[in-house]
C-alpha positions as CSV (number, residue, x, y, z in Angstrom):
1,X,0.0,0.0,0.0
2,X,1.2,3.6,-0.9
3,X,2.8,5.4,2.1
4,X,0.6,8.3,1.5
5,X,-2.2,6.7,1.6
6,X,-1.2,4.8,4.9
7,X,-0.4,7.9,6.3
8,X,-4.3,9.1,5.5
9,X,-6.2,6.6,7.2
10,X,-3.8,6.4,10.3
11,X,-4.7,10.7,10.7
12,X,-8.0,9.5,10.3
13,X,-9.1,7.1,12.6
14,X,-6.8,9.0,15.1
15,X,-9.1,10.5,17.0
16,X,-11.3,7.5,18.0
17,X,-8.1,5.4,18.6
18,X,-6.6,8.6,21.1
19,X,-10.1,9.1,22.3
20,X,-10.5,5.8,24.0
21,X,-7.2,6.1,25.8
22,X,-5.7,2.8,24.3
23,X,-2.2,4.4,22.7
24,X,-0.6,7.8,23.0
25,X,2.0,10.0,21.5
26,X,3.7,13.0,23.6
27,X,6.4,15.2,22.2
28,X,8.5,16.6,24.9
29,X,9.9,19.4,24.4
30,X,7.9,20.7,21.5
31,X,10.8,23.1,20.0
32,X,14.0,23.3,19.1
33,X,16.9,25.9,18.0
34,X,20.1,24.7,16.8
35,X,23.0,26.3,14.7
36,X,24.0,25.6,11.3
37,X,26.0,22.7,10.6
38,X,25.6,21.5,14.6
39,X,23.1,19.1,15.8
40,X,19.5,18.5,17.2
41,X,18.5,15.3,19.1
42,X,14.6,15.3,18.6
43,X,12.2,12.6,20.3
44,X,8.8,11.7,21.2
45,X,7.4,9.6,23.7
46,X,4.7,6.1,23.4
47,X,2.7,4.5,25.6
48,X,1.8,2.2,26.3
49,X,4.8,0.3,24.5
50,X,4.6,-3.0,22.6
51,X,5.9,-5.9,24.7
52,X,8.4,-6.7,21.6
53,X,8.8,-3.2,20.2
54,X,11.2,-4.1,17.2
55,X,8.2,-6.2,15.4
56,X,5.1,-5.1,16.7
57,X,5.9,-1.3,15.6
58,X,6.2,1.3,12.5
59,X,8.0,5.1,12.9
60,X,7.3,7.9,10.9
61,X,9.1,11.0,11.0
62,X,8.0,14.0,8.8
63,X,8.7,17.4,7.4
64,X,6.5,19.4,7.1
65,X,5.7,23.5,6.2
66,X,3.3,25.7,4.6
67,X,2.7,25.7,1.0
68,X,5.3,23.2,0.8
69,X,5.1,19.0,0.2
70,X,5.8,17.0,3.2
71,X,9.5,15.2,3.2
72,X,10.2,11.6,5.0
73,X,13.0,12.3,7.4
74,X,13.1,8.7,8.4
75,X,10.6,5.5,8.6
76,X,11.0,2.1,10.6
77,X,8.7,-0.8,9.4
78,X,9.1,-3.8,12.4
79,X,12.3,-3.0,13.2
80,X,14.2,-2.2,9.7
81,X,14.8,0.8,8.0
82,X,12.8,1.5,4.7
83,X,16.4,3.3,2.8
84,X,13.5,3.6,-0.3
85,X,11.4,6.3,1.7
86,X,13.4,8.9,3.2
87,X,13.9,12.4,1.3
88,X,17.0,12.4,-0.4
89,X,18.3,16.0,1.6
90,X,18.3,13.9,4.4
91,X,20.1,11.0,3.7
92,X,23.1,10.7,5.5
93,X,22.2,13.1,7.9
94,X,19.8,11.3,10.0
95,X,20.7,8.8,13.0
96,X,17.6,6.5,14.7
97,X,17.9,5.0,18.1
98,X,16.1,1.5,17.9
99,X,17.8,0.7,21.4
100,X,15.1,3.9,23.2
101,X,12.3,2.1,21.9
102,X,11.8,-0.5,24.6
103,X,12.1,2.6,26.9
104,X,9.0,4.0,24.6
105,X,10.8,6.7,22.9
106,X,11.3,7.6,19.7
107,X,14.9,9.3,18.7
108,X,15.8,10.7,15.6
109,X,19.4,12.6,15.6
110,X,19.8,15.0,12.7
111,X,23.4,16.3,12.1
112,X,25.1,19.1,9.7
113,X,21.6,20.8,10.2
114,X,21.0,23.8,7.2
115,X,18.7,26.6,7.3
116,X,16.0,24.4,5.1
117,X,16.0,22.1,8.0
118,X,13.9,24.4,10.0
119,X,10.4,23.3,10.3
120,X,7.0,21.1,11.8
121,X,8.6,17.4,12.7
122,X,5.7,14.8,12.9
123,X,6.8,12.3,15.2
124,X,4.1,9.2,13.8
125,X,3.9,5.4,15.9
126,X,1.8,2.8,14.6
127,X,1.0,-0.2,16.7
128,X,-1.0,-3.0,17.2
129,X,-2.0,-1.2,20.3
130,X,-3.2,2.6,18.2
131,X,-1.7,5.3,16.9
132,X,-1.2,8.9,17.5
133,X,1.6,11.4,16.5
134,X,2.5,14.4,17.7
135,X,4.1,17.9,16.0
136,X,7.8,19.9,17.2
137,X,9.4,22.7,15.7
138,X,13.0,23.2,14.5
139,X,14.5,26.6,14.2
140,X,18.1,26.5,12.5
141,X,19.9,29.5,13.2
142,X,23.2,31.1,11.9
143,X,24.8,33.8,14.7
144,X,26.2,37.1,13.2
145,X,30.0,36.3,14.3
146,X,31.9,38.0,12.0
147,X,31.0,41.8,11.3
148,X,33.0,43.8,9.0
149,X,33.2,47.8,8.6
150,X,33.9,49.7,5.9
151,X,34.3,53.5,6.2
152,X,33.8,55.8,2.5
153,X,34.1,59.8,2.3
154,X,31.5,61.2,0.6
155,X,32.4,63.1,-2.4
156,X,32.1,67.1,-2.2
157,X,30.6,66.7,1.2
158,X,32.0,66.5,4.9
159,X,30.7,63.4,5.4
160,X,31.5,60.4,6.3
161,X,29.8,57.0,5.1
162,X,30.3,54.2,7.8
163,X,29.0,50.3,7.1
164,X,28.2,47.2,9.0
165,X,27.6,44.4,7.3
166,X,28.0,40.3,8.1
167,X,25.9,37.1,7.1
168,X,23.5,34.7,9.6
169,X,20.0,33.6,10.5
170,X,17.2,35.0,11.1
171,X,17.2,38.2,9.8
172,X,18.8,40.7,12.5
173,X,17.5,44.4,13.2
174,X,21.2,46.6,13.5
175,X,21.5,49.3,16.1
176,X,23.8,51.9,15.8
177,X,25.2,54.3,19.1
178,X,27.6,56.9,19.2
179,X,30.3,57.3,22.0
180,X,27.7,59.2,24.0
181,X,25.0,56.2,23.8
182,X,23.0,58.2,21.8
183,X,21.3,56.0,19.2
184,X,21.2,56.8,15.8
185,X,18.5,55.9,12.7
186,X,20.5,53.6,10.1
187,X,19.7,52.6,6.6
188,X,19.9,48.9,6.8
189,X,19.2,46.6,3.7
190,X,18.8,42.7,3.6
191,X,19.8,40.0,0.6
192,X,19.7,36.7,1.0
193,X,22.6,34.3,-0.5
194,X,22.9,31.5,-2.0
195,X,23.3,29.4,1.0
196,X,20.2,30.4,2.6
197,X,22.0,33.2,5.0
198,X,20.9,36.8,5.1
199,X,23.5,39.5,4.4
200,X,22.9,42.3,6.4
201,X,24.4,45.7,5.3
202,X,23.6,48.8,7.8
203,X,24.9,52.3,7.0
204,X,25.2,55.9,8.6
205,X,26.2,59.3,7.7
206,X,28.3,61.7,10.0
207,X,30.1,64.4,9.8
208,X,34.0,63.8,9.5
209,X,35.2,66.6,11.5
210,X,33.7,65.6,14.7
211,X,35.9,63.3,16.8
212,X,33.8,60.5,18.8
213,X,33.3,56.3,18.5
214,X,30.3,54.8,16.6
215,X,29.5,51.5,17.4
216,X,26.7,48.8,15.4
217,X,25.0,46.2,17.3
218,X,23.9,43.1,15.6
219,X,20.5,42.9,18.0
220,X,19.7,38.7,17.0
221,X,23.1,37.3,19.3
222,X,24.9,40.4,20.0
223,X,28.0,41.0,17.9
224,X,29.4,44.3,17.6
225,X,32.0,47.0,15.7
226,X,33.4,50.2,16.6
227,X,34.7,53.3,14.5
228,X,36.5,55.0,15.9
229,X,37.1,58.9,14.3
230,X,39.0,60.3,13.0
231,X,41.7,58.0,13.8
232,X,39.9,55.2,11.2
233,X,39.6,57.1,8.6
234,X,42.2,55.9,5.5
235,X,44.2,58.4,4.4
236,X,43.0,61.2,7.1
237,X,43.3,64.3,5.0
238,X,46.0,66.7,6.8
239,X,45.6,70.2,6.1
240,X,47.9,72.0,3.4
241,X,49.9,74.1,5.8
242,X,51.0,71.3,7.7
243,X,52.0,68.9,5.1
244,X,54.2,71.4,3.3
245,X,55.7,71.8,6.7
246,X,55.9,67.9,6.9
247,X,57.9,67.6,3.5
248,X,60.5,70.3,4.1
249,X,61.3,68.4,7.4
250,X,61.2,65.2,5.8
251,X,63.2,66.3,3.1
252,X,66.0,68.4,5.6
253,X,66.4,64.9,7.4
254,X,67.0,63.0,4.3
255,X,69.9,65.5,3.5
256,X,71.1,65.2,7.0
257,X,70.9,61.4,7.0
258,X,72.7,61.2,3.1
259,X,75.7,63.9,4.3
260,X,76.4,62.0,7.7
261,X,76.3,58.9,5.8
262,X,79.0,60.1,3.5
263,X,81.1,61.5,5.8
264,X,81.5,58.5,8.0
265,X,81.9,56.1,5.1
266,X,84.6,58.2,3.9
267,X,86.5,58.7,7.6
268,X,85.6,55.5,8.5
269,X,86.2,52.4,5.7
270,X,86.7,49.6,8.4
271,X,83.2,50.0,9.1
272,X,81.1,46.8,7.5
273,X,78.0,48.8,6.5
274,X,75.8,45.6,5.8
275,X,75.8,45.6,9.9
276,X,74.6,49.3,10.7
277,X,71.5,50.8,10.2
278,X,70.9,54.4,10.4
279,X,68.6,55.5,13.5
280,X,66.5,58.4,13.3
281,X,69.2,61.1,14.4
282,X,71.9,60.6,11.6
283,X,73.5,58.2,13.9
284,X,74.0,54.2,13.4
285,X,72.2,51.2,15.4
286,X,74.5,48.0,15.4
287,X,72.6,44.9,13.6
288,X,72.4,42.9,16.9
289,X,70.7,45.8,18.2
290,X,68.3,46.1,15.7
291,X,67.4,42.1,15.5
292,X,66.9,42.7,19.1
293,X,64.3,45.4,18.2
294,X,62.6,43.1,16.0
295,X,62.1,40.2,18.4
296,X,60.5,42.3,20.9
297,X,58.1,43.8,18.3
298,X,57.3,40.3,17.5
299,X,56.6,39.4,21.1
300,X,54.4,42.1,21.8
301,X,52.3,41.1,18.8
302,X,52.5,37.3,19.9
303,X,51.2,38.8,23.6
304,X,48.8,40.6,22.1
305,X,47.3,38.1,20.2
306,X,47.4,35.3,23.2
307,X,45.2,38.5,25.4
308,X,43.0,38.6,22.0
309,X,42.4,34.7,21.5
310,X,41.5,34.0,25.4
311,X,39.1,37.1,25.2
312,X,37.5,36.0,22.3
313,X,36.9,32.1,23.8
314,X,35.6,34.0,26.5
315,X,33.3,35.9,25.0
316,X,31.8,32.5,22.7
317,X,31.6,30.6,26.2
318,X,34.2,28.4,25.1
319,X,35.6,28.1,28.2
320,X,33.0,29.4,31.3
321,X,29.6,27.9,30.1
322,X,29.7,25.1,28.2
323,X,30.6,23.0,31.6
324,X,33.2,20.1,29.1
325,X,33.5,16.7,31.2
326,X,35.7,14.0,29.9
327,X,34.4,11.1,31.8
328,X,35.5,8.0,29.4
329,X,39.3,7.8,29.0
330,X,38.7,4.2,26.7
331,X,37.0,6.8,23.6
332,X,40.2,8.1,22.7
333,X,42.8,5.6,20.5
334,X,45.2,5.2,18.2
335,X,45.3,3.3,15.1
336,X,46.0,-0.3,16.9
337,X,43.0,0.5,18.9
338,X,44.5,1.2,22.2
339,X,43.4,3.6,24.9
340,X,45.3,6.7,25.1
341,X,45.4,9.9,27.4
342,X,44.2,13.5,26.6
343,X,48.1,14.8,26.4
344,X,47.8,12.4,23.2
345,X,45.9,15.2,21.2
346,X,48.8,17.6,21.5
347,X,50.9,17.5,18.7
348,X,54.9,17.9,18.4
349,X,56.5,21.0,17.2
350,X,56.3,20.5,13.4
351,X,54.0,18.0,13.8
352,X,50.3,17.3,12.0
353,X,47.9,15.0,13.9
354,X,44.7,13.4,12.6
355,X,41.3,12.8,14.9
356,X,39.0,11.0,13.1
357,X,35.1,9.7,15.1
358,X,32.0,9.4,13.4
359,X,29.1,12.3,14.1
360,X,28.5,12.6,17.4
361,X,31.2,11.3,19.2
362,X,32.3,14.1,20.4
363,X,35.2,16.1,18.1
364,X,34.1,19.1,19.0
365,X,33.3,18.8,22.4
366,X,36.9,17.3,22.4
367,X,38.2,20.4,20.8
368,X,36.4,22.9,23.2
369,X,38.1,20.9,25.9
370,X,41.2,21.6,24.8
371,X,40.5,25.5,24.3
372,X,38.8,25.6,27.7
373,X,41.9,23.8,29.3
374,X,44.3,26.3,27.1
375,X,42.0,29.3,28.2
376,X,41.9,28.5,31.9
377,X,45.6,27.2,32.1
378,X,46.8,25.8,35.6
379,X,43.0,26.3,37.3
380,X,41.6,24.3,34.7
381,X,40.1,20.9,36.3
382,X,41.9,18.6,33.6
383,X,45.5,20.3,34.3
384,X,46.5,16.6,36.0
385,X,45.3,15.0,32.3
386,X,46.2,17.6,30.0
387,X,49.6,20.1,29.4
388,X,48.9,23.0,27.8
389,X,52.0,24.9,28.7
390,X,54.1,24.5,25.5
391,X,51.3,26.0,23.6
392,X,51.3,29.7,23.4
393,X,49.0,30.6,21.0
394,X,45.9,28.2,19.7
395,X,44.2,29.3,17.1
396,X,40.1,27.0,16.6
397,X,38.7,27.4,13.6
398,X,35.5,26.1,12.5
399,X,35.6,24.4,8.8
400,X,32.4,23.2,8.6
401,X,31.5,27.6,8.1
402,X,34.5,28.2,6.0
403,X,33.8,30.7,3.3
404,X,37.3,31.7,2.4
405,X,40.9,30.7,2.4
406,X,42.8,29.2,5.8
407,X,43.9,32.6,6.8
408,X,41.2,34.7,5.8
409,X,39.1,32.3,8.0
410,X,41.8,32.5,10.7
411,X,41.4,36.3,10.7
412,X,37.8,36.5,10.3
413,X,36.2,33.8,12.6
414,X,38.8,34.8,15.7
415,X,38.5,38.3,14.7
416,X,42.0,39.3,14.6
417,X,41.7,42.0,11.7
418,X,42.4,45.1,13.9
419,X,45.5,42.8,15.7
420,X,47.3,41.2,12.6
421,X,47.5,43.8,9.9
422,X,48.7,41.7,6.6
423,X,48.7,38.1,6.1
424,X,52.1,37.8,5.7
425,X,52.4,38.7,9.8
426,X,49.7,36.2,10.0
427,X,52.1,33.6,8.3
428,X,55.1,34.6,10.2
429,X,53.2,33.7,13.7
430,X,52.3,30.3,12.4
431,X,56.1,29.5,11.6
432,X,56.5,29.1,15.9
433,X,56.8,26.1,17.3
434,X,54.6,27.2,20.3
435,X,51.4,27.7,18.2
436,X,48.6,25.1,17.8
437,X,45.9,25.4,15.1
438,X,43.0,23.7,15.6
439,X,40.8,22.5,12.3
440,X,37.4,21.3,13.4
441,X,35.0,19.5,10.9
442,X,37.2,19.8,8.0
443,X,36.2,18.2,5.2
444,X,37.5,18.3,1.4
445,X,35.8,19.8,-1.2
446,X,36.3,23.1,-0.9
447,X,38.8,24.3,-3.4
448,X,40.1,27.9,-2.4
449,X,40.4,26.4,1.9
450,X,42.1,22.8,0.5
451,X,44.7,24.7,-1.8
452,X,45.8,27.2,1.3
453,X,46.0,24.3,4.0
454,X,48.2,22.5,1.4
455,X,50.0,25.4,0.7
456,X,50.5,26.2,4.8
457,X,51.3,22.5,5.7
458,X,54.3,22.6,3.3
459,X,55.8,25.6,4.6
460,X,54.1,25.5,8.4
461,X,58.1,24.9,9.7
462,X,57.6,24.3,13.7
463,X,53.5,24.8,13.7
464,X,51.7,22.4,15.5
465,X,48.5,21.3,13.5
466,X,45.4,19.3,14.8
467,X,42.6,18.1,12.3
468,X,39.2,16.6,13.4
469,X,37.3,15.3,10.8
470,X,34.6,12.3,10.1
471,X,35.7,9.3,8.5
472,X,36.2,9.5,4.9
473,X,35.9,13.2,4.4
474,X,39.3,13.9,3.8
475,X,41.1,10.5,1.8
476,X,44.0,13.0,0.6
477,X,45.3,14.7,3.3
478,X,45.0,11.2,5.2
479,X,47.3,10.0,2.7
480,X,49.2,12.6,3.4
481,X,49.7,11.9,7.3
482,X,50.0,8.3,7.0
483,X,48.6,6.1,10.0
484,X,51.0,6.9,12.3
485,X,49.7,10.2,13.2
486,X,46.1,8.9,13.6
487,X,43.7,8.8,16.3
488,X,40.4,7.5,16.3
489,X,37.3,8.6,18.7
490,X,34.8,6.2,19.6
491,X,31.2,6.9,19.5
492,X,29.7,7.5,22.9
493,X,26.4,5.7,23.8
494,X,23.8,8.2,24.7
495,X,20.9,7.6,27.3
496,X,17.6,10.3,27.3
């Protein structure tokens, strides 16, 4: 018989079958929000439930939405899967817990959820006992991380043009302040893309003589950027008088600097002049000197960027909310299938390690553990199981969102574009041995992010890399590793 029609007469006779009392269907909770590309565990409850529960029952779970057809998420027929039935956007996205239904529930686990997935879920059981179904609602969201500004001068006019914009879901009102906490009236536009997200473009004139900070405030989740005038304005326009003044001091110390050069190159010929640079009052620094210089430029950026990275964790609860346990040391193993510790993850200087565990078992739980533990450092609960201290900058990244390029990703998703100013620095800081990066939910495919990690494994020097991926979603750069540097994560059994 035709599924549809099934489906019919089981709706129909519903309410004399419910109204006797004989079989029910509850559906607790009745929503649910989840992020794109995450997770959702939905499930409904039965009872009274069939003494053998594998033969002696049939699942349904639907889609369903206005002005749109209904779509089979998954159906069970006495205990087997019908593979012919379920919508073909689901497949291989949807995990079914046969062992809950001797405990009467019904469990469907959706994974690498999209915006589409949002929706009615009809949880449908048919037994020899009645049947009944009940309706939840799915709301995929996408937060508003990463929020870039743009400032324009407006021609002929003493204006300034400043703009918001960045990409998520649902669409997100935009509320502009200046430094005062005055608000001010935007012009804010929405276009969707072609991956279902909303871009969300907000814009406000001022005038660019007035010094103050202007800050837009993505209302949905939170996320923020500041201007700050006049001293981010490109090219701040300097007034005539003073850069004529500028120039004929510029161009007086470039004389100075030329005639004491000659001079002591021509009173002083032992000097090796590949090994002196001239400092800013005609005089010479030695080359250690300067190297020295460098280095401590260098460390202030590395500090800086070690204050920026724990802030940012902070700020996405990485490390003060999400409460991480790791209560089951036998998960973890490497490729002959033997146990091994937490400190395993933690790569060698120069050294690119592989985690690969099905959906659900916990990658990215695992990788949040080792931010948290980085974050909190010797107060962290897991300092007897894990040794962070080598690692002086880690650097997460999220693939499973990645729009552009490794390091545009880098820069955008920990929002390091007012800390690293060219990519180049950006490479330079990877070259340590004392960094980690952290790839979560990478998988091939992706042309423009696969060509830059090739490009930064081959020249990554003492960069620690660690990649968490599913099985099977990345066959070249596994050949690439080998087996040696492999761990594998078990899946671990969950109980509702």
């Amino acid at each position: 018989m035709d599924w549809a029609l099934v489906f019919v007469l089981q709706v129909t006779f519903l309410p004399f079958i419910t109204s006797h009392g004989l079989f029910k269907v509850e559906a607790k909770p009745n929503k649910y929000t989840s992020e794109l590309g995450g997770e959702v565990v939905m499930k409904c409850r039965f009872d009274p439930v069939p003494s053998d529960p594998l033969t002696g029952l049939k699942v349904y779970w639907y889609w369903t939405m206005d002005n749109f057809p209904d779509r089979k998420v998954y159906v069970m027929d006495n205990g087997e899967k019908d593979l012919s039935l379920p919508d073909v956007d689901f497949q291989g996205r949807v995990k079914f817990s046969t062992e809950e239904l001797q405990n009467g529930w019904a469990v469907l686990q959706l994974s690498r959820l999209k915006i589409n997935d949002s929706g009615t879920y009809q949880c449908l059981i048919d037994t020899a006992l009645g049947t009944d179904y009940k309706k939840m609602t799915l709301s995929v969201t996408a937060p508003y991380k990463a929020v870039t500004k743009h400032i324009q001068e407006v021609a002929e006019q003493d204006e300034l043009l400043l703009t918001c914009q960045s990409e998520g879901y649902p669409e997100s009102t935009v509320v502009w302040q200046d430094g005062q906490g005055q608000n001010i009236i935007p012009n804010t536009t929405f276009v969707s893309t072609p991956d279902q997200l909303i871009k969300v473009t907000s814009q406000i004139r001022i005038r660019s003589l007035e010094k103050n900070n202007y800050t837009c405030r993505f209302t949905n989740d939170g996320h923020s950027a500041t201007f700050h005038i006049p001293d981010d304005i490109p090219n701040h326009p300097v007034k005539n008088d003073a850069l004529i003044v500028a120039l004929i001091i510029g161009l007086i110390l470039l004389i100075i600097v030329v005639v004491l050069t000659y001079h002591r190159r021509k009173g002083a010929g032992t000097h090796n002049t590949r090994n002196l640079l001239v400092n800013g009052r005609g005089g010479f620094f030695p080359a250690p000197v300067c190297l020295q210089i460098g280095k401590e430029n260098d460390e202030d950026l590395r500090e800086n960027l070690r204050a920026s990275l724990k802030a940012h964790y902070a700020d996405n609860s990485f490390s003060t909310e999400m409460g991480y346990h790791w209560d089951d040391p036998h998960r973890l193993q490497n490729n002959e299938g033997q146990p091994v510790t937490l400190q395993s993850l933690i790569p060698e200087a120069e050294e690119m390690l592989f985690i690969e565990g099905p959906p659900g078992s916990g990658k990215t739980t695992l990788a949040h553990i080792l931010i948290s533990s980085w974050v909190k450092g010797p107060t962290d609960a897991l300092t007897n199981l894990l040794d962070l201290s080598m690692v002086h900058l880690l650097l997460y990244v999220d693939c499973s969102t990645a729009k552009g390029d490794l390091f545009q990703e880098i820069i955008s998703q920990l929002s390091l574009g007012e800390k690293v100013s060219t990519e180049d620095e950006l490479r330079t800081v990877l070259t340590r041995s004392n960094v980690l990066l952290l790839l979560d939910g990478y998988r091939e495919g992706d042309q423009l992010f696969d060509d830059s990690l090739k490009t930064f494994i081959s020249e990554r020097k003492g960069c620690r890399v660690l990649i968490m991926a599913c099985p099977g979603h990345c066959p070249t750069l596994r050949e690439t590793v080998g087996t040696r540097e492999l761990l594998k994560l078990q899946t671990q059994t969950v109980k509702y």
